[in-house]
C-alpha positions, 0 to 999 in steps of 0.5 A: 486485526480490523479491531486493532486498528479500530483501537489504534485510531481511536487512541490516536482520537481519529476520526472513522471512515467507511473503509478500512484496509488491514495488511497482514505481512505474515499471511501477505493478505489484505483484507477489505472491510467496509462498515466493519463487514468483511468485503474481500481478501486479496493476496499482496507482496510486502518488503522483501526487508521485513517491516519498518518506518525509517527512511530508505530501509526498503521495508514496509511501514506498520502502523494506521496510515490513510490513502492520500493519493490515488492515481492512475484513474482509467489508466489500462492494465499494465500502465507502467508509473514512475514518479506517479507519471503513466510512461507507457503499458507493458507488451510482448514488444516490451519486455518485463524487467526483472524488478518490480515495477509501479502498474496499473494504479497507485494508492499513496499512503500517508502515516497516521502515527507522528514519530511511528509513520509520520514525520521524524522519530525520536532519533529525528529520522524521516519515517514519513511513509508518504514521504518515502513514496509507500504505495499500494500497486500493482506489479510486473510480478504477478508470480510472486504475490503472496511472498515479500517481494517489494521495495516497502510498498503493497504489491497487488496483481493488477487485476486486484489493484484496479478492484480495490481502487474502484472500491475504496475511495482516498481518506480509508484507513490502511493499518499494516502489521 
């Protein structure tokens, strides 16, 4: 898939970055690459509604997106975010809900593609991943990674998120299919 995305940003006449990350929502994988050499494979979870790029759909967007964002830089294991703001770490003495939540670190997607993940659609819905507040994070649902389980976003363990934030820096590539 790594040659896919490389395809899709050349015809989109992107430039190229070090780093590329390929999500696999059949296998529920994402796969490292840097230099076009294979770093790492990691379990993820993706929407529990499938894929797609509109607005308020709760599914996962396809497509080249880039890592806008990253947050929660030396942030502990079990930071819990909302709105992207460290609110407090999950405990014995704070149960875990049974949603997920936004752990650990944040990276904040944006689509590459105008009128796929980017911007409105020919129809003129939203389908701005960035936007829509599609992150790669961690979870409180460390049991259900490796089957769709979020609202539209990546989901990692949180030992996995800090990894590949330590890994790849904002500017990679992000191709989701």
């Amino acid at each position: 898939m790594l040659g896919l995305a490389e395809q899709r940003r050349k015809a989109l006449g992107l430039g190229s970055a070090d780093d590329c990350l390929v999500v696999s929502v059949v296998q529920q994988t994402l796969d490292h690459y840097r230099a076009g050499r294979h770093r790492r494979t990691y379990r993820v979870s993706t929407a529990r509604a499938g894929t797609g790029c509109v607005a308020d759909s709760f599914r996962t967007p396809t497509g080249l997106h880039r890592i806008a964002e990253r947050i929660g830089e030396n942030a502990p294991a079990g930071m819990v975010f909302k709105a992207r703001i460290a609110t407090g770490t999950l405990s014995a003495d704070w149960p875990t809900p049974e949603d997920n939540l936004i752990t650990t670190r944040i990276l904040w997607l944006d689509g590459a593609e105008p009128g796929h993940n980017r911007g409105q659609d020919a129809e003129g819905r939203l389908v701005d991943t960035h936007a829509r507040y599609v992150y790669i994070h961690g979870t409180n649902q460390r049991a259900r990674i490796g089957q769709p389980n979020s609202h539209g976003c990546v989901l990692l363990s949180d030992e996995d998120v800090t990894e590949l934030f330590e890994a790849v820096p904002s500017g990679a590539w992000v191709y989701i299919a």
